[in-house]
N, C-alpha and C positions, 0 to 999 in steps of 0.2 A: 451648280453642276449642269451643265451646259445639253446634253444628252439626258439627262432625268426630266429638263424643263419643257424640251421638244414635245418627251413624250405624253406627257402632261396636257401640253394644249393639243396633242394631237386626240388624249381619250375626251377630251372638253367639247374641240371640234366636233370630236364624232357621236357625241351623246346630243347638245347641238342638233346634231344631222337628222340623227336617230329620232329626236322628238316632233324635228317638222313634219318626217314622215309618218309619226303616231296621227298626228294634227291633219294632216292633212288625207291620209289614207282611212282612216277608220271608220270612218259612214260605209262604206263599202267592201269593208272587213267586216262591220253587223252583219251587212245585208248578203255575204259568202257563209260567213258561219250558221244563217240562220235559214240558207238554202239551206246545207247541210245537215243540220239538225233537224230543224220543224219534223211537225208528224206528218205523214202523208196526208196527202189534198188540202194542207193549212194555205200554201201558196200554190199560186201556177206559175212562179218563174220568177228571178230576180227585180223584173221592176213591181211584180205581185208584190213583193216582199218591204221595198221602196214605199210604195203607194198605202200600203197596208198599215206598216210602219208609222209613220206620218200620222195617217187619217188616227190613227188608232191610240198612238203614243207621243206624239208629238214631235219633230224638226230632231231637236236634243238627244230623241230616244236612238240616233244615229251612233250616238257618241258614249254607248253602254259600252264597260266595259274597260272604257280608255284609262282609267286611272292604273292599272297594273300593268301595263305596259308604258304608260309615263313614269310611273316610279322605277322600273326595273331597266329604263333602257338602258342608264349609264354602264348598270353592271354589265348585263347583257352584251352593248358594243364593246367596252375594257375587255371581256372575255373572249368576245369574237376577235376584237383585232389582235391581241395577245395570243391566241390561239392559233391563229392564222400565219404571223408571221413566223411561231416557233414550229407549226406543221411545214412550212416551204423548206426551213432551214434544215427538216428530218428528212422529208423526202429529198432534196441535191442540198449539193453544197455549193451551186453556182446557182447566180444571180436572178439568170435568165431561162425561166421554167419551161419546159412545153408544156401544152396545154392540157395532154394527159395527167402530168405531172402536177400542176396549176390544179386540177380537177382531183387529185387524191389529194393534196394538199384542203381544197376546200370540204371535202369530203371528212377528213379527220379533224378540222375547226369545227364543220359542225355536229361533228358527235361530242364533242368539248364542250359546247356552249350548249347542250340541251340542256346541261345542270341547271341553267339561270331559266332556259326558254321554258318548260315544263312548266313549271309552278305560273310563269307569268301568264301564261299562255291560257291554263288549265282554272286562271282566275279570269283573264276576259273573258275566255267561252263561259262560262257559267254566270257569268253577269250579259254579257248577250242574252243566252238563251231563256230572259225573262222578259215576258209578254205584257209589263204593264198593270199586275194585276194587284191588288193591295198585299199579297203574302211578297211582292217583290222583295229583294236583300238590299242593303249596301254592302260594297267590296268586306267592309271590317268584320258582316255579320257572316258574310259568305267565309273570309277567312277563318272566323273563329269556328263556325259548322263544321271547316274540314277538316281542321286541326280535334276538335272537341271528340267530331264521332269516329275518326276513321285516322287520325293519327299523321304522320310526316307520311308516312313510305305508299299508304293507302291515299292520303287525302293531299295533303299539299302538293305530293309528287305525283299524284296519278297520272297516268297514261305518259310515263316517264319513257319506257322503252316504245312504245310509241313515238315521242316524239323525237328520241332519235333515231329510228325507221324514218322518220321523216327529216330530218335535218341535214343526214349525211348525204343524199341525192340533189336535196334543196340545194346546198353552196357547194356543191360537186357542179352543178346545173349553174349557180350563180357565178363565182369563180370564173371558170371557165370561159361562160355565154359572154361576159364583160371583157375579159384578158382577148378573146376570139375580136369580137368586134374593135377593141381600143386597135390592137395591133394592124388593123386592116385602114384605121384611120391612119394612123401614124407612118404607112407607109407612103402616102399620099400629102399630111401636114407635117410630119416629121415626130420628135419626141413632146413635143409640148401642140398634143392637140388642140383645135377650138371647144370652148366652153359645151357649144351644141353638142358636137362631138364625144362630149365626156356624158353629156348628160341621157344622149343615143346609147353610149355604150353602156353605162347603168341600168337605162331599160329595159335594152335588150338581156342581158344576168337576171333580170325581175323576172322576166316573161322564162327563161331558161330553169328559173327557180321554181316557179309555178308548174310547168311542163314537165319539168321532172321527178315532183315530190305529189302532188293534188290528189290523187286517190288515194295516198296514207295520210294526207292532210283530213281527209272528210273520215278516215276512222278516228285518227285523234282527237279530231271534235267529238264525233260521238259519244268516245272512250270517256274523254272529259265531262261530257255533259250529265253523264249516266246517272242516276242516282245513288247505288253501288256502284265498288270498285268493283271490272274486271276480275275474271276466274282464272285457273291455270296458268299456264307459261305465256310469254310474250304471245310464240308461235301463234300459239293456240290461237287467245282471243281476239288478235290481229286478222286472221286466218276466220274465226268466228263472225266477226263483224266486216268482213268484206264479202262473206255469204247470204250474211241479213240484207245488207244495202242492198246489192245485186238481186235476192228477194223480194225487196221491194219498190224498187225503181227500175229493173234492169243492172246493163252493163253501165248506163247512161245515169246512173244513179251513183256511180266511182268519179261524177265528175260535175256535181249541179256546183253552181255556186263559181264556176271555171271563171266566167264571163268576166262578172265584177273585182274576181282577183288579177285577172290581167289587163283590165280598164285600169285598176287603182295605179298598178303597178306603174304607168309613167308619169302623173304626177308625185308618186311618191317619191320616182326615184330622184326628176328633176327636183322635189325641194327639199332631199337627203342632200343632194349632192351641193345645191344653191349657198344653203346654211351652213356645210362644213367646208366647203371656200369661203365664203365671208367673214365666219368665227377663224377658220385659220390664219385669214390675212390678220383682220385686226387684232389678234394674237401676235400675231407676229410682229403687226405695229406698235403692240406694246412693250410685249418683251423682248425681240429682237431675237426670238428661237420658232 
């Protein structure tokens, strides 16, 4: 079935993609999540966190974490690009979206795909946010904890609405910031941009995704890291922990940890995008879909 096989290597490609950017982004997703988190005066600043890191835990201790987001990208990407394409075809029924459009469209793939992001998300953070010490977890011990004391809806899915407070602005931001830039090339290379080009236009959606979402990103973490679940309605404790931060960092406290998410962001997105052209080709070299 010809159209089944496409779409096959096209979630192959993109999980692929997905993983280089685990790979290659994640030392620098520790070191945002754990601006975030840490207690006041643990660091003075992301290369504090870097330097600290290292000295303290070792090179490796960069890469806390990365296993639940290596497991879960497949599903994660299948959901997002599933999601995405059936969100364009609800908002128009023509091909070619405007950007507003482009932008609700990515806005409702990512309230879709929080189902998968949550839990994966909600398992890095909490393997991040351990300092090395002998009570440290593995992911399996962390899993079973949250499951054991606090159940699915408390513990596996915590800070579930949360994370999509943060998801739908995130690829509203991504979406958009990529179709914005691709189009502005293409007017000038035509429909088949350069390679550069595509890979410009990715990070630019990186940086539009970060800008967009980052102070409900840093309650997320938090929300995640807690040791209890969260009280009352989403509102509430969203609305709760954005008055803590602010508390205690300031305004400027809704956005530590910015730097290193928008540094990661272009080699992430060049070697997303690197790996699901080359697994696309030779996919395509094999099966001739």
């Amino acid at each position: 079935m010809p159209g089944y096989l496409s779409t096959v290597n096209d979630l192959v490609a993109g999980s692929v993609g997905g993983a280089a950017q685990v790979l290659v982004g994640q030392p620098l997703d520790t070191i945002k999540t754990r601006a975030q988190t840490a207690p006041k005066g643990m660091f003075t600043g992301p290369m504090d966190v870097l330097t600290q890191t290292i000295r303290k835990e070792g090179f490796f201790a960069l890469y806390k974490g990365m296993a639940s987001p290596l497991l879960g990208i497949a599903g994660v990407n299948s959901l997002l690009f599933a999601s995405y394409a059936w969100s364009k075809r609800i908002v128009s029924p023509f091909p070619q979206l405007s950007l507003k459009e482009i932008a609700l469209a990515g806005g409702m793939a990512g309230a879709i795909n929080s189902v998968l992001a949550s839990p994966v998300e909600m398992f890095k953070v909490r393997m991040q946010g351990q300092y090395g010490a002998a009570t440290d977890k593995r992911l399996r011990d962390v899993a079973r904890e949250m499951w054991t004391e606090w159940g699915f809806r408390k513990g596996v899915m915590r800070g579930f609405w949360v994370t999509v407070a943060r998801e739908i602005p995130a690829y509203a931001g991504f979406y958009s910031g990529f179709e914005f830039t691709k189009r502005r090339f293409q007017k000038t290379y035509g429909e088949q941009i350069p390679i550069w080009a595509l890979l410009t236009s990715g990070a630019t959606g990186g940086i539009a995704y970060w800008l967009a979402c980052y102070p409900i990103d840093v309650v997320k973490s938090r929300v995640q890291l807690r040791p209890t679940p969260p009280k009352g309605n989403p509102f509430r404790y969203i609305n709760h922990e954005i008055q803590a931060v602010v508390a205690e960092g300031g305004v400027k406290g809704l956005f530590r940890g910015l730097t290193p998410s928008i540094i990661r962001t272009i080699p992430a997105a060049a070697s997303t995008f690197a790996a699901f052209e080359l697994t696309r080709e030779l996919l395509l070299t094999s099966t001739g879909e």
